[in-house]
C-alpha positions as CSV (number, residue, x, y, z in Angstrom):
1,X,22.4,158.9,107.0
2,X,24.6,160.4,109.2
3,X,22.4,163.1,110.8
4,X,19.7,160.7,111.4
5,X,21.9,158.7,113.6
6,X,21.6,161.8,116.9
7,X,17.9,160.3,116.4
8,X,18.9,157.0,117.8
9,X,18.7,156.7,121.7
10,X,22.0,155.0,122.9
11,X,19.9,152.8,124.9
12,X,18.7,151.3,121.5
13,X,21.9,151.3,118.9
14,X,24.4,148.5,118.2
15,X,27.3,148.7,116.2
16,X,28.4,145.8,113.7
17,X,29.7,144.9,110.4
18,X,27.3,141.9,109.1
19,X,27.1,143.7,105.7
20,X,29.9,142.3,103.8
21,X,29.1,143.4,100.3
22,X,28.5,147.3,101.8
23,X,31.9,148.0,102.3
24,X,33.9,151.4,102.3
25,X,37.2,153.3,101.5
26,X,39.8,151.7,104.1
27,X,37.5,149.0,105.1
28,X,40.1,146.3,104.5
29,X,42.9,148.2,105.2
30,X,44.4,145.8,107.9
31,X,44.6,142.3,105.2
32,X,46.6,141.8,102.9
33,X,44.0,141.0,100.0
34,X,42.2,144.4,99.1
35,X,40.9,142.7,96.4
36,X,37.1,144.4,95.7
37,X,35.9,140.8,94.1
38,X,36.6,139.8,97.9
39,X,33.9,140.5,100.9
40,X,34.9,143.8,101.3
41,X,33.8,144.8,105.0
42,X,35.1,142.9,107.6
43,X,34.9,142.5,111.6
44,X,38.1,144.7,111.8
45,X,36.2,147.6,110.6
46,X,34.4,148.1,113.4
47,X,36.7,150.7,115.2
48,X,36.5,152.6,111.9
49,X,32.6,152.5,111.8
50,X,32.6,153.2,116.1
51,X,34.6,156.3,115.5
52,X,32.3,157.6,112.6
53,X,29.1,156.9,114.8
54,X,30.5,158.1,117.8
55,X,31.6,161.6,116.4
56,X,28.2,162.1,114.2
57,X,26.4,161.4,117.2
58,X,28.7,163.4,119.7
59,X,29.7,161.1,122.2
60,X,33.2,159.2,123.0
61,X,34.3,155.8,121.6
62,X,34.5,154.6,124.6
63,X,30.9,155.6,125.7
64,X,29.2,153.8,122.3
65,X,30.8,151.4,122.6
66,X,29.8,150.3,126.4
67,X,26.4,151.2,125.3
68,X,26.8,149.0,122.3
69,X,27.9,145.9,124.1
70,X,25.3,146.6,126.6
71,X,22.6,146.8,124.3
72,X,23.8,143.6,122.3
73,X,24.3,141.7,125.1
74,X,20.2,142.4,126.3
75,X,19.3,141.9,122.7
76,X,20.9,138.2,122.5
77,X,20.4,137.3,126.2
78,X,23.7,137.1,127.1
79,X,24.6,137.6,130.9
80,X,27.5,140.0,132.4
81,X,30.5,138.4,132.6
């Protein structure tokens, strides 16, 4: 999985955690229920998950991430603020 993210043009990618039953070791490591019966990804993943795409793909956080947002906010429509 990870190699066939270099394959992905950062013009294309987006980075999000809207798969709550595919968690993964420290997912939940910021709440206080680390219960598995529980969702076990959550929305403050996503600096985990950033940081494992960005280095399999060899580019900074910073960089995906801009190019993230960017590309999310032409997907939805959603104008510079």
């Amino acid at each position: 999985f990870l190699i066939s993210l270099k394959k992905i043009p950062l013009d294309k990618i987006m980075i999000e955690t809207d798969a709550p039953y595919m968690g993964f070791s420290k997912c939940r490591s910021g709440y206080e229920s680390k219960s598995k019966s529980s969702y076990p990804n959550v929305p403050s993943s996503l600096p985990l998950i950033l940081e494992k795409v960005a280095e399999s793909m060899n580019v900074s956080c910073e960089d995906l991430a801009a190019c993230s947002t960017r590309n999310a906010r032409k997907f939805f429509s959603i104008p510079e603020i």
